[in-house]
Residue frames as a rotation matrix with the C-alpha (Angstrom) as fourth column:
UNK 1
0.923 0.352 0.155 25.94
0.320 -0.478 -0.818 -61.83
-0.214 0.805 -0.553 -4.39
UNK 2
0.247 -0.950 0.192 29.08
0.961 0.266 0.076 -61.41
-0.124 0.166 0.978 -6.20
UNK 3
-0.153 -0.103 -0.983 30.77
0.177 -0.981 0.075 -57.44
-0.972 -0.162 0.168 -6.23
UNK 4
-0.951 -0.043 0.307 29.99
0.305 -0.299 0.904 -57.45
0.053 0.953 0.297 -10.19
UNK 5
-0.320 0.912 -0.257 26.32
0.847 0.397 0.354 -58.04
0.425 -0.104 -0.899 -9.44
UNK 6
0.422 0.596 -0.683 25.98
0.862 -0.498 0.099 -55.46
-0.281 -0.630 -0.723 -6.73
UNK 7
-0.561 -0.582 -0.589 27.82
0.404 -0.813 0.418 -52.86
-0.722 -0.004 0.691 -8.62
UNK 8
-0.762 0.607 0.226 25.38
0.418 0.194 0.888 -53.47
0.496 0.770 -0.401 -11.65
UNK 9
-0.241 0.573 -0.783 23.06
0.962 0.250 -0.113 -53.43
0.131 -0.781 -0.611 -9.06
UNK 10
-0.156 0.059 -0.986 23.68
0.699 -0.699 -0.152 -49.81
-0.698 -0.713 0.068 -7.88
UNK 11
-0.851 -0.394 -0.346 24.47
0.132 -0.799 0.586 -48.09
-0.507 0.453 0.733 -10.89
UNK 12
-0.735 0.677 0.032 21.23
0.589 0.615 0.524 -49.71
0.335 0.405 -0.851 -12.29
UNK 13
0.535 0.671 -0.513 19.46
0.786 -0.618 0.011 -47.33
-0.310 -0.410 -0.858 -9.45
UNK 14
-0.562 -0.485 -0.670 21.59
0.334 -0.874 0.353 -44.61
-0.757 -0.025 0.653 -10.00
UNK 15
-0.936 0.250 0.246 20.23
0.195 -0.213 0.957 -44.80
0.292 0.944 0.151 -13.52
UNK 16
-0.360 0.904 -0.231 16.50
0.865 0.416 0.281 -45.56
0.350 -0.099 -0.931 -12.22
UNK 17
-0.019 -0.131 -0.991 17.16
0.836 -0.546 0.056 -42.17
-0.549 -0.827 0.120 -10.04
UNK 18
-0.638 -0.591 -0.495 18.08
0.323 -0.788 0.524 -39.98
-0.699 0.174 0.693 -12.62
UNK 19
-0.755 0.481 0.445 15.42
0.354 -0.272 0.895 -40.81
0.552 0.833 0.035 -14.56
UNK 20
0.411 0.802 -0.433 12.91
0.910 -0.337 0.240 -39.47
0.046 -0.493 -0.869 -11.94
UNK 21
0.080 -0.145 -0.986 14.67
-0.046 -0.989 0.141 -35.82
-0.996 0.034 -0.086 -11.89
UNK 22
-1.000 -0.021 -0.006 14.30
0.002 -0.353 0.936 -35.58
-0.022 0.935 0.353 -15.65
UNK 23
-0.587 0.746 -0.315 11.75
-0.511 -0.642 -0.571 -33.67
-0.628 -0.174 0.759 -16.97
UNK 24
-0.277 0.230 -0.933 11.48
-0.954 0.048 0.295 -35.97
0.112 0.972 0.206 -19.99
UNK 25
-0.532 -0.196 0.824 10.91
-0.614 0.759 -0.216 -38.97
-0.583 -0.621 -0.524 -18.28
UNK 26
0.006 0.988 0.153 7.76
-0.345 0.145 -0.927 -40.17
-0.939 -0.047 0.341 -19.88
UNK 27
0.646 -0.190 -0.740 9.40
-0.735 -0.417 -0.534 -39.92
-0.207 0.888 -0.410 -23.37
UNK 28
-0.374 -0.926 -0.056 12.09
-0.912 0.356 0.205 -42.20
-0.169 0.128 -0.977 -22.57
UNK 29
0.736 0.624 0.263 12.02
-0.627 0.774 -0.082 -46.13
-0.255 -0.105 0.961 -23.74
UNK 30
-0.096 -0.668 0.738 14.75
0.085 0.733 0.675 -48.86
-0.992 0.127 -0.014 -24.28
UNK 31
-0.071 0.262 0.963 15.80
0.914 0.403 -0.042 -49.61
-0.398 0.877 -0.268 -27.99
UNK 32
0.468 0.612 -0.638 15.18
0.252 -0.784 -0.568 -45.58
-0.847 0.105 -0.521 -28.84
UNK 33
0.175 -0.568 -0.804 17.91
-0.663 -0.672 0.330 -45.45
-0.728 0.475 -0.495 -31.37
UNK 34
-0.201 -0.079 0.976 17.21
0.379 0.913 0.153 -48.54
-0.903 0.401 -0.154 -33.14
UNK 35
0.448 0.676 0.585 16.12
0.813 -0.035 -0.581 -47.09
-0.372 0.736 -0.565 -35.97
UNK 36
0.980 -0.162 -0.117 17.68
-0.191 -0.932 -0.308 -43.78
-0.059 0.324 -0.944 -36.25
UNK 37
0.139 -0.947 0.291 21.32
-0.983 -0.166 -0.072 -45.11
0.117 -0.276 -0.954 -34.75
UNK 38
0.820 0.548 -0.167 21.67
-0.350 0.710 0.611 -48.62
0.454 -0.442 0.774 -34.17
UNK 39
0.579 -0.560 -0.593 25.12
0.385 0.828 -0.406 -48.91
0.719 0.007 0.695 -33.45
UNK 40
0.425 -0.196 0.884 24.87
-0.417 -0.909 -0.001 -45.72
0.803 -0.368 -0.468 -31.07
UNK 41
0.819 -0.144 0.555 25.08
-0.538 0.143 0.831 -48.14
-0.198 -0.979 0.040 -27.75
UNK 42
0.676 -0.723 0.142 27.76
0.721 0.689 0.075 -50.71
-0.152 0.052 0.987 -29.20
UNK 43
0.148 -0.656 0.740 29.67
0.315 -0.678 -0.664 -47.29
0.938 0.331 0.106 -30.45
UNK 44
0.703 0.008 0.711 29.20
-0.628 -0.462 0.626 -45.80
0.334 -0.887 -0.319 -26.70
UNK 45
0.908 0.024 0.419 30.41
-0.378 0.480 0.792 -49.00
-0.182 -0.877 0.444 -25.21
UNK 46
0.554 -0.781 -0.289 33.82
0.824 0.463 0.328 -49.28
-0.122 -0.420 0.899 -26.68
UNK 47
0.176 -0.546 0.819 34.71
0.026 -0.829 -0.559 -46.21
0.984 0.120 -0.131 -26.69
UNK 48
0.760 0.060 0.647 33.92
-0.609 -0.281 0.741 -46.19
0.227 -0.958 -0.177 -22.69
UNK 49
0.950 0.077 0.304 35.95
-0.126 0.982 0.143 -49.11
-0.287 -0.174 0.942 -22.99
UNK 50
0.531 -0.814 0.236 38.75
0.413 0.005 -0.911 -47.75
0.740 0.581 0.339 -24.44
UNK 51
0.275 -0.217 0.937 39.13
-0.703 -0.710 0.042 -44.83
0.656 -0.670 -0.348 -21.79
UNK 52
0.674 -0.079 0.734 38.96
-0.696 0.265 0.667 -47.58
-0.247 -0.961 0.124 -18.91
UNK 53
0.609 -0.793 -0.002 42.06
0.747 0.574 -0.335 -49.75
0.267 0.203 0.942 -20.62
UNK 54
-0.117 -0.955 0.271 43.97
0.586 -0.287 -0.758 -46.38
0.802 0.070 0.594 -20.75
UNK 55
-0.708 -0.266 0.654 42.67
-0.547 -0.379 -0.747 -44.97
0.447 -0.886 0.123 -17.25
UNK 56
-0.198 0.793 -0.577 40.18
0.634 0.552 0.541 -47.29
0.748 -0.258 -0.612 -15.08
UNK 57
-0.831 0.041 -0.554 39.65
0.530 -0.244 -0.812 -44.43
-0.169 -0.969 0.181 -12.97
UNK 58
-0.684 0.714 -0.151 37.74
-0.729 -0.658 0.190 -42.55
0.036 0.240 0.970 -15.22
UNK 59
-0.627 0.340 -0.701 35.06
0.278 0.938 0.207 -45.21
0.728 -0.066 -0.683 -14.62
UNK 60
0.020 0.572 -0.820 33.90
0.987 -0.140 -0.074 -43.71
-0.157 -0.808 -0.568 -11.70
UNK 61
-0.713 0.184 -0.677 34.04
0.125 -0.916 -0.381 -40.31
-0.690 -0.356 0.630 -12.73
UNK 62
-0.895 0.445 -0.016 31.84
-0.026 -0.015 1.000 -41.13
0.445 0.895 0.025 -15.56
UNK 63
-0.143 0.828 -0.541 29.35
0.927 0.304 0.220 -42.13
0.347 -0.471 -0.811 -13.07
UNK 64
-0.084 0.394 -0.915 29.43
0.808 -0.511 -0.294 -39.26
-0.583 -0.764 -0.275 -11.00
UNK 65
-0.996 -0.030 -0.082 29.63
-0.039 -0.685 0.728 -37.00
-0.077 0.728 0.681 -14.38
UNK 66
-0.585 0.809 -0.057 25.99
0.360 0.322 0.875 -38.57
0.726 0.492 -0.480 -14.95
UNK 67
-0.301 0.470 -0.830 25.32
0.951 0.209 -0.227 -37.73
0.066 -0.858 -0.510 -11.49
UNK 68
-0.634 -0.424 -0.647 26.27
0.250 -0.904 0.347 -34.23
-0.732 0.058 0.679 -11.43
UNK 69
-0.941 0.259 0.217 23.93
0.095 -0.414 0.905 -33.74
0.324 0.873 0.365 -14.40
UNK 70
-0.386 0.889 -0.247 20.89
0.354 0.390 0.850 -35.06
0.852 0.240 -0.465 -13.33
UNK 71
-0.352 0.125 -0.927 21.06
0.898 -0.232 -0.373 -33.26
-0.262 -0.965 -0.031 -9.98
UNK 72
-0.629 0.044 -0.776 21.11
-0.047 -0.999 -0.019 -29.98
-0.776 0.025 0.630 -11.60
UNK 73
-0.386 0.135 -0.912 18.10
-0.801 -0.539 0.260 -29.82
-0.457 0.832 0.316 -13.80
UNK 74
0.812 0.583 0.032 17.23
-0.270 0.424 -0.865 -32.97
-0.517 0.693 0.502 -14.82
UNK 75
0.027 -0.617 0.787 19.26
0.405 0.726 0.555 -35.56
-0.914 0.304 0.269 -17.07
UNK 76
0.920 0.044 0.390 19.70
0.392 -0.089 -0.916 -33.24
-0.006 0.995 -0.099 -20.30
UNK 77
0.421 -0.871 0.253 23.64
0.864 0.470 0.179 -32.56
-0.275 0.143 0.951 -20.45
UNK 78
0.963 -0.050 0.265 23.88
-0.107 -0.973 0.204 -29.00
0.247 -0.225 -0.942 -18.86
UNK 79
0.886 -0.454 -0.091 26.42
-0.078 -0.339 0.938 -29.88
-0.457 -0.824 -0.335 -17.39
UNK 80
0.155 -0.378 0.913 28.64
0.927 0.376 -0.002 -30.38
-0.343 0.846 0.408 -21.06
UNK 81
0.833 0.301 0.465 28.36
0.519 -0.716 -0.467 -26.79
0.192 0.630 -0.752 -21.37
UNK 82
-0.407 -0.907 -0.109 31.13
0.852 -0.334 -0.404 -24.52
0.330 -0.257 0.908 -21.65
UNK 83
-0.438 -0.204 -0.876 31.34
0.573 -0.814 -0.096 -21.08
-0.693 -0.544 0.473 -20.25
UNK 84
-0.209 0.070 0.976 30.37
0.611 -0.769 0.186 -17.90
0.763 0.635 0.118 -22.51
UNK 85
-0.081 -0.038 0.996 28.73
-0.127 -0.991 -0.048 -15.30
0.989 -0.131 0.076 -21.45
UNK 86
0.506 0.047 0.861 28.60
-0.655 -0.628 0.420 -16.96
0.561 -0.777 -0.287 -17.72
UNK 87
-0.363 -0.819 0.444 29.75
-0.925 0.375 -0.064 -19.11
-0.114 -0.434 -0.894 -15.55
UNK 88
0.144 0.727 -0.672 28.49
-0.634 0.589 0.501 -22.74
0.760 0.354 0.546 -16.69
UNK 89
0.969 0.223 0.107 27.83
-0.207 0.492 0.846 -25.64
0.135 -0.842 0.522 -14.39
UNK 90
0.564 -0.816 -0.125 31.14
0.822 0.570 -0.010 -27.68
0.079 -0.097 0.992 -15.04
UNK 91
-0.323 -0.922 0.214 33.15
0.465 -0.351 -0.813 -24.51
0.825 -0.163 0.542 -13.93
UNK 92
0.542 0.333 0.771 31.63
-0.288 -0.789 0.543 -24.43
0.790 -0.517 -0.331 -10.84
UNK 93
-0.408 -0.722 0.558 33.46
-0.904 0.236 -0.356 -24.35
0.126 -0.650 -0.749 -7.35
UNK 94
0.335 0.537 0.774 31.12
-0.796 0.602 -0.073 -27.50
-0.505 -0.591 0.629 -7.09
UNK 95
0.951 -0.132 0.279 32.50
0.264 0.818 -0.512 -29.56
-0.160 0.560 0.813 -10.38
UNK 96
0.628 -0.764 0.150 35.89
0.068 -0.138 -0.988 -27.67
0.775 0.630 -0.035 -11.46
UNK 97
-0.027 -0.912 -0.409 38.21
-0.990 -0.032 0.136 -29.29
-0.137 0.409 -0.902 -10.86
UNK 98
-0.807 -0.171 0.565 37.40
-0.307 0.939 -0.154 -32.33
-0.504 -0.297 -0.811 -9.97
UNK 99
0.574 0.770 0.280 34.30
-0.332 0.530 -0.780 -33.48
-0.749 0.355 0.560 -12.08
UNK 100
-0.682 -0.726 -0.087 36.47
-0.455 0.328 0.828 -35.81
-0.573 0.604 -0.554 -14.67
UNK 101
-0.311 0.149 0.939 35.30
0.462 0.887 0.012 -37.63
-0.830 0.438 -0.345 -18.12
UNK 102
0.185 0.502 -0.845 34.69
-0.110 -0.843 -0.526 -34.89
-0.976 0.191 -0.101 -20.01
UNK 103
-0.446 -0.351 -0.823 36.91
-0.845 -0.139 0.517 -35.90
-0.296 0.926 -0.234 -22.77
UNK 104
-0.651 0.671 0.355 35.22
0.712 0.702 -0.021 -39.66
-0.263 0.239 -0.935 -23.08
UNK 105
0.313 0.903 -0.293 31.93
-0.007 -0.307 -0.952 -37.65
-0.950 0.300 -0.090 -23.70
UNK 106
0.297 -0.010 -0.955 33.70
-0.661 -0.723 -0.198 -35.44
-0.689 0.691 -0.221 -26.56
UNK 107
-0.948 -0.304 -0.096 35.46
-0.308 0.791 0.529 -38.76
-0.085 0.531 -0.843 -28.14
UNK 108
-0.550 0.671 0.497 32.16
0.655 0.716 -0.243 -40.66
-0.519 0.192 -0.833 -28.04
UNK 109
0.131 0.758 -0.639 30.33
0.054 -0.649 -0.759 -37.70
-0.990 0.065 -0.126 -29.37
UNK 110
-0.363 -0.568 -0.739 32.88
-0.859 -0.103 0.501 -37.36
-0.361 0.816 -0.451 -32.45
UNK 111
-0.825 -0.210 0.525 32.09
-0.018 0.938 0.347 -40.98
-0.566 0.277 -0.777 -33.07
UNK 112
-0.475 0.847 0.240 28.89
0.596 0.510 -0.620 -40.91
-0.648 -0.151 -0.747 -33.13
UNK 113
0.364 0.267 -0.892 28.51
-0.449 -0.789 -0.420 -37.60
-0.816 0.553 -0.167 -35.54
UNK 114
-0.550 -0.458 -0.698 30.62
-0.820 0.137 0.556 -39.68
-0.158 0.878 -0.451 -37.97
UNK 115
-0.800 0.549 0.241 28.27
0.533 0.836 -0.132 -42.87
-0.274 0.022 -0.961 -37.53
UNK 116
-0.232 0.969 0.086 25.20
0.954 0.209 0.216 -41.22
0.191 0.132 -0.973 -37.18
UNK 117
-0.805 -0.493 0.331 24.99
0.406 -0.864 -0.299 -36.98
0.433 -0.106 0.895 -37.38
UNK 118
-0.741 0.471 0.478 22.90
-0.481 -0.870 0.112 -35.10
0.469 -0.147 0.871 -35.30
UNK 119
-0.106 0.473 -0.875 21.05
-0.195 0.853 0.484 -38.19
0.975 0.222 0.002 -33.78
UNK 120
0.055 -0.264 -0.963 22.52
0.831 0.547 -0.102 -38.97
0.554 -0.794 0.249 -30.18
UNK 121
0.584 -0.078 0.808 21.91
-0.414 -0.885 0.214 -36.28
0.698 -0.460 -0.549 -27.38
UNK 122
-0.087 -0.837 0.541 24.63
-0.591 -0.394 -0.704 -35.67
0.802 -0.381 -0.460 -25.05
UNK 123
-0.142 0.316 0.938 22.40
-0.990 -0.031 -0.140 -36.53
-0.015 -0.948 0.317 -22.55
UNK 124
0.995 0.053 0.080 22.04
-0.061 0.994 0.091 -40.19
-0.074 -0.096 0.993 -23.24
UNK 125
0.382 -0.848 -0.366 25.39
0.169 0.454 -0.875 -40.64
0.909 0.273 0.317 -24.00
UNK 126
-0.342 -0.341 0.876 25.98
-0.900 -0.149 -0.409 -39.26
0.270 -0.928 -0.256 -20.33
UNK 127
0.516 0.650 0.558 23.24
-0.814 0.575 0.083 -42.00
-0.267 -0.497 0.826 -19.29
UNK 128
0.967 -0.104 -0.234 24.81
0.019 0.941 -0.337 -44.84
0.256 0.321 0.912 -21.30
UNK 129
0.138 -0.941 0.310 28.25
-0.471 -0.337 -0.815 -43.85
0.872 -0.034 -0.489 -20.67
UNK 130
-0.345 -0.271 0.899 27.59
-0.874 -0.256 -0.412 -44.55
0.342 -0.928 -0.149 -17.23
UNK 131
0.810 0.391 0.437 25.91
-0.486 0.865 0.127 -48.14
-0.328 -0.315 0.890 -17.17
UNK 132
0.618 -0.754 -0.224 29.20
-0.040 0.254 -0.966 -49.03
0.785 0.606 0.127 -19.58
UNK 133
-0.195 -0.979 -0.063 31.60
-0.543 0.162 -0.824 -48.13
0.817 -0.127 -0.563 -16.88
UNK 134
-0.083 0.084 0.993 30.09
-0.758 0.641 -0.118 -50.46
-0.646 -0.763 0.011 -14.21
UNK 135
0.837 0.420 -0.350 29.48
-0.540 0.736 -0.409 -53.19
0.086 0.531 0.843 -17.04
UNK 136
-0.727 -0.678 -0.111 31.56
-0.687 0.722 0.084 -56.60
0.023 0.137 -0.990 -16.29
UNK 137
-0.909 0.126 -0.396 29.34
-0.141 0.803 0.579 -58.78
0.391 0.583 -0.712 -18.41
UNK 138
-0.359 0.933 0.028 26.16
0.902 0.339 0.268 -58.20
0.240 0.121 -0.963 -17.05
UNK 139
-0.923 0.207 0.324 24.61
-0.059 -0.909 0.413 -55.31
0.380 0.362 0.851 -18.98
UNK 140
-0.382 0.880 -0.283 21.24
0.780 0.143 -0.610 -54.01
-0.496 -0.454 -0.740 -18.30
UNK 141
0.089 0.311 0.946 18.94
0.947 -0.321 0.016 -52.02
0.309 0.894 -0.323 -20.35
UNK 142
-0.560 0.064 -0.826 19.05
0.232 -0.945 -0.230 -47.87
-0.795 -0.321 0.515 -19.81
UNK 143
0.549 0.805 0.224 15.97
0.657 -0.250 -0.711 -45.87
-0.516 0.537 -0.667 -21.36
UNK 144
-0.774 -0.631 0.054 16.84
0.546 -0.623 0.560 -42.94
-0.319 0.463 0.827 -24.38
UNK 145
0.123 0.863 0.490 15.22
0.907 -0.297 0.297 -40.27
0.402 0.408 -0.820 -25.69
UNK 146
0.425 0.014 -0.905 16.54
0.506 -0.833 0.225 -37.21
-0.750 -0.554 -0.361 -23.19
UNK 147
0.586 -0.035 0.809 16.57
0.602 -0.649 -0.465 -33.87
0.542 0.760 -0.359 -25.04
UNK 148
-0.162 -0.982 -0.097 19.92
0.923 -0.116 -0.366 -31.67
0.348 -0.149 0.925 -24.56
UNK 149
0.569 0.316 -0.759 19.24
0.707 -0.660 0.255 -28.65
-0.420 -0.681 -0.599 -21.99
UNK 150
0.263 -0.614 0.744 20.59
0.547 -0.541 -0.639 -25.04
0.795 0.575 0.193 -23.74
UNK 151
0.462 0.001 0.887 20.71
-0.377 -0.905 0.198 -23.41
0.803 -0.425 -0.417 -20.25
UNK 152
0.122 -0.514 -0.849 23.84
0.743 0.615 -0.265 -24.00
0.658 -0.598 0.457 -17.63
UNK 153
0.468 -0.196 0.862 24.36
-0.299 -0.953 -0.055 -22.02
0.831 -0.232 -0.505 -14.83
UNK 154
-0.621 -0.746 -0.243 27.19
0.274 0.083 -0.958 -22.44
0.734 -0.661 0.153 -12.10
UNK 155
-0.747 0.337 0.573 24.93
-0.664 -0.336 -0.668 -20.65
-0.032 -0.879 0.475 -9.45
UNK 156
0.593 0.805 0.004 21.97
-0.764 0.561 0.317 -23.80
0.254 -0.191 0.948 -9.71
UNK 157
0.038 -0.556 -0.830 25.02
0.007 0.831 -0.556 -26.33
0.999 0.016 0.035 -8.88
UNK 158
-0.692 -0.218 0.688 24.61
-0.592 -0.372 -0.715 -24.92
0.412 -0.902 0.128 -5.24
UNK 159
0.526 0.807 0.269 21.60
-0.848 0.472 0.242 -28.08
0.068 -0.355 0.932 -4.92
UNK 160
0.071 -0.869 -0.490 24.84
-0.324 0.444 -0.835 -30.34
0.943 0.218 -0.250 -5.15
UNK 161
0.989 0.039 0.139 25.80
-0.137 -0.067 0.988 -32.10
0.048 -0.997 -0.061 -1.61
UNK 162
0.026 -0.999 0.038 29.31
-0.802 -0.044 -0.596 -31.27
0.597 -0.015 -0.802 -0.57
UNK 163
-0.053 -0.572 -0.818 31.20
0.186 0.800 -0.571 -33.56
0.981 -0.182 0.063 1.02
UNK 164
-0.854 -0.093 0.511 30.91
-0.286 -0.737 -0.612 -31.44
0.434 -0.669 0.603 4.10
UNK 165
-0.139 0.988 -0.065 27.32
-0.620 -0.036 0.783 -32.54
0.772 0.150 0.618 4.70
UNK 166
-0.790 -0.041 0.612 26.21
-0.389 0.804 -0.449 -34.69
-0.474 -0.593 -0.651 7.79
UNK 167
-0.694 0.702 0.160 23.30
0.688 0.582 0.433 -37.23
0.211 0.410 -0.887 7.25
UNK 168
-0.120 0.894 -0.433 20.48
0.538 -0.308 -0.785 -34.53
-0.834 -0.327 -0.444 8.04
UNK 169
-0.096 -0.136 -0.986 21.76
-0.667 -0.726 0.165 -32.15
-0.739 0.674 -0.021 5.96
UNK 170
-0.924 -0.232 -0.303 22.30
-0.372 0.369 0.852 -34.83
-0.086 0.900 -0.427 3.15
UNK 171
-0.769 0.637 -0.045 19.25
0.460 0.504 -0.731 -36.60
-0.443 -0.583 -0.681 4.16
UNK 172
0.217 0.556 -0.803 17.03
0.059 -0.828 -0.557 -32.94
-0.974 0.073 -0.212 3.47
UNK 173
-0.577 -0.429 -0.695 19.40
-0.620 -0.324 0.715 -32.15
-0.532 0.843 -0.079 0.42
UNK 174
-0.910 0.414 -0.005 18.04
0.319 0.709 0.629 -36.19
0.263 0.571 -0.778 -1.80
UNK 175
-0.359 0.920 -0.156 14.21
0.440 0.019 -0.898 -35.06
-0.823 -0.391 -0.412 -0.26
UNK 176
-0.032 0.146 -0.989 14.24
-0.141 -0.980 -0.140 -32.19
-0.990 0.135 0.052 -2.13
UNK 177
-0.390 0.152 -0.908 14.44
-0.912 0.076 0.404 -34.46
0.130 0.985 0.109 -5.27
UNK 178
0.728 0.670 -0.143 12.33
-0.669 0.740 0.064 -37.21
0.149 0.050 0.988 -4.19
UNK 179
0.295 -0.362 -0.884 14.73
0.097 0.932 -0.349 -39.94
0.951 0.017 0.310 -3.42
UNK 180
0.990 0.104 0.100 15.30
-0.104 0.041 0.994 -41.37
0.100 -0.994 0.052 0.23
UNK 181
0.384 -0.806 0.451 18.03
-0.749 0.013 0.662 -42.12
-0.539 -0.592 -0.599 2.61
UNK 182
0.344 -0.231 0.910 18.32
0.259 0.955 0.144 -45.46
-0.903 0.186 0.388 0.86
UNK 183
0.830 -0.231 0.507 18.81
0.427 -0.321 -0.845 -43.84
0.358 0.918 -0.168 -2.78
UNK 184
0.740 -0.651 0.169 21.31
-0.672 -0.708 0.217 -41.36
-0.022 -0.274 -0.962 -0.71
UNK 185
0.333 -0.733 0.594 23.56
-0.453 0.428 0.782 -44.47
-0.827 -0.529 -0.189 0.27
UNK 186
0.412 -0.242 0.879 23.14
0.641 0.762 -0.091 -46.24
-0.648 0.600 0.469 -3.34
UNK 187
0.919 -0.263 0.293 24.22
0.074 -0.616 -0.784 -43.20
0.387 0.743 -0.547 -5.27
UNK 188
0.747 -0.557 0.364 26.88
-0.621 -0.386 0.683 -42.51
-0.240 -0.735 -0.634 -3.10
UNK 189
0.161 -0.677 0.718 28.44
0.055 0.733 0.678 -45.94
-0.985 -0.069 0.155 -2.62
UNK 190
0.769 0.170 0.617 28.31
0.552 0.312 -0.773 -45.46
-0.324 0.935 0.146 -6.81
UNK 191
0.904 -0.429 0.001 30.81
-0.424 -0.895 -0.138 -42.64
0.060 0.125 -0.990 -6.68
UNK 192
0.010 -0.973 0.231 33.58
-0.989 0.025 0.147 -44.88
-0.149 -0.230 -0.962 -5.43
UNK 193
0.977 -0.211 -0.002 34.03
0.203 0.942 -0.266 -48.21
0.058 0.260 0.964 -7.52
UNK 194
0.348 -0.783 -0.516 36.89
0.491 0.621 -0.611 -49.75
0.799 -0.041 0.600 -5.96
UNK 195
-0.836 -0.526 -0.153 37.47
0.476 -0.559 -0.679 -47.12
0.272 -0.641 0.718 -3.02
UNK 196
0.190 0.950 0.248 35.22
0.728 -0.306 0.614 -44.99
0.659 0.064 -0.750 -0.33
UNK 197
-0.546 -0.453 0.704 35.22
0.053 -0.858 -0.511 -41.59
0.836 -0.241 0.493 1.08
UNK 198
-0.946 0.035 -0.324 34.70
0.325 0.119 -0.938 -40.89
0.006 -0.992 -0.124 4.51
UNK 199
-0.721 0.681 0.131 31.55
-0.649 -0.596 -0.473 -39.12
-0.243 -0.426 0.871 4.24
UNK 200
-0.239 0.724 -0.647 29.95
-0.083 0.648 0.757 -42.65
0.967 0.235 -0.095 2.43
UNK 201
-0.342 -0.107 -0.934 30.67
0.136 0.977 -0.162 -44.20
0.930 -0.182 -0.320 5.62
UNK 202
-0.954 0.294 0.059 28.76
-0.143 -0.275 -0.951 -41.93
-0.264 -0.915 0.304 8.01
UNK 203
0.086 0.977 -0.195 25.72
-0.996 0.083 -0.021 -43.01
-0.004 0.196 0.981 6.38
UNK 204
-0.497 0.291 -0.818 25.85
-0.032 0.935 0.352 -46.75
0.867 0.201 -0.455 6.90
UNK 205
-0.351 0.589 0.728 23.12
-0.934 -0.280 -0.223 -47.57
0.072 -0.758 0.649 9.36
C-alpha cells in the first residue's frame, strides 16, 4: 500500500471518528451543499491548497485543528471561537499556542460568504479542510450538515490528551468517547504527516 493510500486511509478514520462525537451525526450526508453551495468543496479545496504551496506544514495542523474540535463537544467549530467574556477553547493552555490553521479557516470562510452567504458552517469547513490536506489524488467523500456550536469554554479542553499521557492514561482518555486503542493510534499517527512524536511511538504494539 503506497504512503498516499494509507494517509487517505487514516485521515478517512479520523473523519469517520469525529463523526461519532458529534451530536448531529444523523443529519449529516455527502453532497449536502449541492444545492444550496455547489462550489463550497471545490472553493474549500483550493484554498487548502493554496496555504499548503505557501506552508505544507499547515497540513497537519489542519488535521489536528479538526481534531481538537471534535474532542471538545462534538464537531461544531467551538473551537473558532474567540475569547469575550471568557476564556474560549483555542486560548487554552491545551491549544494556545500551538493549535495552527486558524487563518486557512478565516480565508476559506471569506470565500465562501462571497460565493455563497451564510450557507457553509465553520464546522464543515473544519471537516473538509481536513480530508483536503491529506488529499494527493485520491479524494474520498466527507458527510455535511454540522451546525456551528455558540458555546466555547477553555476549562472543557481539559478532555484533551497531553502529550504527557502513557497508553493507560490515553487508552481511558479515547474510552471516554467511544473509540479504541486502534482509533487512539490512527488519530494520532494523523497528527504527524511527514514526522512523529515520541509519544505516537509508545503506542505501537
Amino acid at each position: 500500500m503506497g504512503s498516499n493510500n494509507i494517509i487517505t486511509g487514516l485521515i478517512s478514520l479520523v473523519l469517520l471518528s469525529a463523526c461519532c462525537l458529534s451530536s448531529v451525526e444523523a443529519q449529516l450526508q455527502v453532497g449536502f451543499y449541492q444545492s444550496t453551495c455547489s462550489s463550497a468543496e471545490f472553493i474549500i479545496s483550493n484554498e487548502v491548497f493554496s496555504a499548503f504551496q505557501a506552508n505544507n506544514g499547515i497540513a497537519a495542523g489542519l488535521v489536528r485543528l479538526h481534531f481538537h474540535d471534535c474532542f471538545v463537544r462534538g464537531c461544531d467549530g467551538s473551537v473558532l471561537i474567540d475569547s469575550t467574556t471568557g476564556t474560549a477553547e483555542k486560548d487554552s493552555p491545551a491549544n494556545f499556542p500551538s493549535l495552527r490553521g486558524f487563518e486557512v479557516v478565516d480565508t476559506i470562510k471569506t470565500a465562501l460568504e462571497t460565493a455563497c452567504p451564510g450557507v457553509v458552517s465553520c464546522a464543515d469547513i473544519l471537516a473538509f479542510a481536513a480530508r483536503e490536506s491529506s488529499n494527493r489524488g485520491i479524494g474520498y467523500d466527507v458527510t455535511a450538515g454540522r451546525k456551528d456550536g455558540t458555546v466555547s469554554l477553555a476549562s472543557e479542553t481539559i478532555d484533551l490528551p497531553p502529550a504527557t499521557f502513557n497508553v493507560a492514561q490515553l487508552t481511558q482518555n479515547f474510552a471516554n468517547k467511544g473509540l479504541t486503542q486502534e482509533e487512539i493510534v490512527t488519530l494520532s499517527g494523523t497528527h504527524t504527516i511527514g514526522r512523529c512524536h515520541f509519544w505516537f511511538l509508545l503506542l505501537e504494539v
